[in-house]
N, C-alpha and C positions, 0 to 999 in steps of 0.2 A: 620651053613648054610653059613655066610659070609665067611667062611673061605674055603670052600670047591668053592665060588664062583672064590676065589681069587688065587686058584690054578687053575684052570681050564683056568682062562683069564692066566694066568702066565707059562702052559703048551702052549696056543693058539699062545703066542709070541714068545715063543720060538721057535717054528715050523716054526712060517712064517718069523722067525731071522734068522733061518737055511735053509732052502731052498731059490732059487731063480733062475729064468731061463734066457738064453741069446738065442734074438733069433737068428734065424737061419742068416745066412754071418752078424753076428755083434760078440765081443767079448766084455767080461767085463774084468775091469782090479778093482784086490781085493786088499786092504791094510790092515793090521793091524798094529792099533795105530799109523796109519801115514806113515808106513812103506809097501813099494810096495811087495807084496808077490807074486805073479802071473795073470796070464790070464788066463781065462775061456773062452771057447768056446760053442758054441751053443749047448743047451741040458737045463737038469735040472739039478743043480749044488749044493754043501754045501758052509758054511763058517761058522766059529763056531759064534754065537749070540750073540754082545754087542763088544766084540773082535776085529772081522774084518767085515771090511763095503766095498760094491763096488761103487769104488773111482770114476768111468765113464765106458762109455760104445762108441765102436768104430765102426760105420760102415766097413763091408768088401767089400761094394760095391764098383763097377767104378761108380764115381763123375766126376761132369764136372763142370769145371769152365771155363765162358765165360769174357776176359779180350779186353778192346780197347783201344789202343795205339795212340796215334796225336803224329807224328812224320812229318819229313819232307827230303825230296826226296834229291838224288843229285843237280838236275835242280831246287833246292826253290820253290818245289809244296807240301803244306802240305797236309799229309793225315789221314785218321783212319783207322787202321788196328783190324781188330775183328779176334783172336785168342780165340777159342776154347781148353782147355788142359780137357784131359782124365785121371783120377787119382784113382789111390784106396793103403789103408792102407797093405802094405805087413802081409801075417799074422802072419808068426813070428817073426816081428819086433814092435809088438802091443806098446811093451813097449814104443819104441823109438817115435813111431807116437803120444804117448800120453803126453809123460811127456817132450820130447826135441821142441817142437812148440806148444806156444798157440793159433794161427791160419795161420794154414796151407793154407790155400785160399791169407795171405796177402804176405804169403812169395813168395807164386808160380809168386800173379800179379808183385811184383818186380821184379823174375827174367826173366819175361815175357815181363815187360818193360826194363829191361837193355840191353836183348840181341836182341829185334826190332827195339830197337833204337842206337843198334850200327850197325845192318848188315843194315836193309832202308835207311840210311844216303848215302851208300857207290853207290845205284840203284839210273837212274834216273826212272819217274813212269810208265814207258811202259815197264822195267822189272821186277817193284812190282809186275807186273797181271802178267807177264811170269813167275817169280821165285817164286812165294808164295811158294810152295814146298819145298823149299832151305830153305826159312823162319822157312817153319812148321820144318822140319829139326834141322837145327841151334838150337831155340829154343829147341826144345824136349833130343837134348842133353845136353846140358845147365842145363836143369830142373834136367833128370833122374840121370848125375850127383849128382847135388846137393840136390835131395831130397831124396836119396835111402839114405844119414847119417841120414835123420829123418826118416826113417821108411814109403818112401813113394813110393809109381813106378808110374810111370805117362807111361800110356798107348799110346797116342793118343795124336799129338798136330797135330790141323789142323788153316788155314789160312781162315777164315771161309767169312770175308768180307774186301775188301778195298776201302776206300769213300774218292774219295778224294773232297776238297773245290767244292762245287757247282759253282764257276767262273769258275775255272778249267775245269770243264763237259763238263757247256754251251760253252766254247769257243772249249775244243777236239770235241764238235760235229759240230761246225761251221767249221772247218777246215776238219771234215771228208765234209761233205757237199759240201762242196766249193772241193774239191779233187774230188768229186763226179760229181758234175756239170761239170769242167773240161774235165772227160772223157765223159761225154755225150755230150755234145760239140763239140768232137773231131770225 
């Protein structure tokens, strides 16, 4: 009796060793014994039991990463600039997305910060709110560049907020004021 129990559990594992599913816009990436053997995509999938194991598993969605920048203007007004980047795992570079960067999120906010904080510098901040576009721009080549060798496309960089110093505001809006009064005066 034990012995028929202990095939049964030992048929039950093998099954559930052998099958396994990926869902749908995600991939699993399989290895045996350490060694990268392929990508699986969405479905109901093999791998032979105790042998090969799935190693992780990779969203195919667009992800968004929201990064903010304190930089500072030609005219010595600091500001924060909130950049929004749009991204998702190319699918047949699953490999690269998985095994060439262990986070993808820290690599993008670097090169997020490198390239805001060399084109901001060059603006004084009455053409950070005019050029944000040239921003998103600038950036998103920069990015797609540099993250298509890992296995990534970045969809979408947009310019999403710019704040600059609360002294800064309060005094832009006394000078609009005063600029204001001016012509009603007149």
């Amino acid at each position: 009796m034990l012995y028929y129990i202990f095939i049964i559990l030992f048929i039950t594992l093998i099954l559930f060793g052998t099958f396994f599913i990926v869902k749908q816009q995600s991939a699993a990436v399989v290895e045996r014994f350490g060694k990268f053997t392929g990508t699986r995509q969405s479905g109901l999938q093999l791998k032979i039991p105790i042998i090969d194991r799935v190693a992780g598993r990779l969203s195919l969605r667009i992800q968004q990463l929201d990064v903010v920048v304190e930089t500072k203007t030609k005219d010595d007004v600091f500001v924060k600039v909130k950049v929004s980047v749009q991204y998702k795992v190319i699918k047949d570079k699953v490999y690269d997305a998985f095994y060439k960067l262990d986070f993808p999120q820290d690599q993008i906010t670097s090169y997020v910060f490198d390239v805001v904080r060399a084109e901001v510098p060059k603006m004084i901040l009455d053409d950070v709110f005019e050029k944000k576009d040239d921003i998103a721009i600038a950036v998103k080549g920069e990015l797609n560049e540099a993250m298509k060798n890992y296995g990534f496309d970045i969809i979408k960089t947009l310019v999403t907020d710019i704040d600059p110093d609360a002294q800064v505001k309060e005094s832009m809006n006394r000078i609009n004021a005063s600029e204001r009064e001016k012509v009603a005066a007149q």
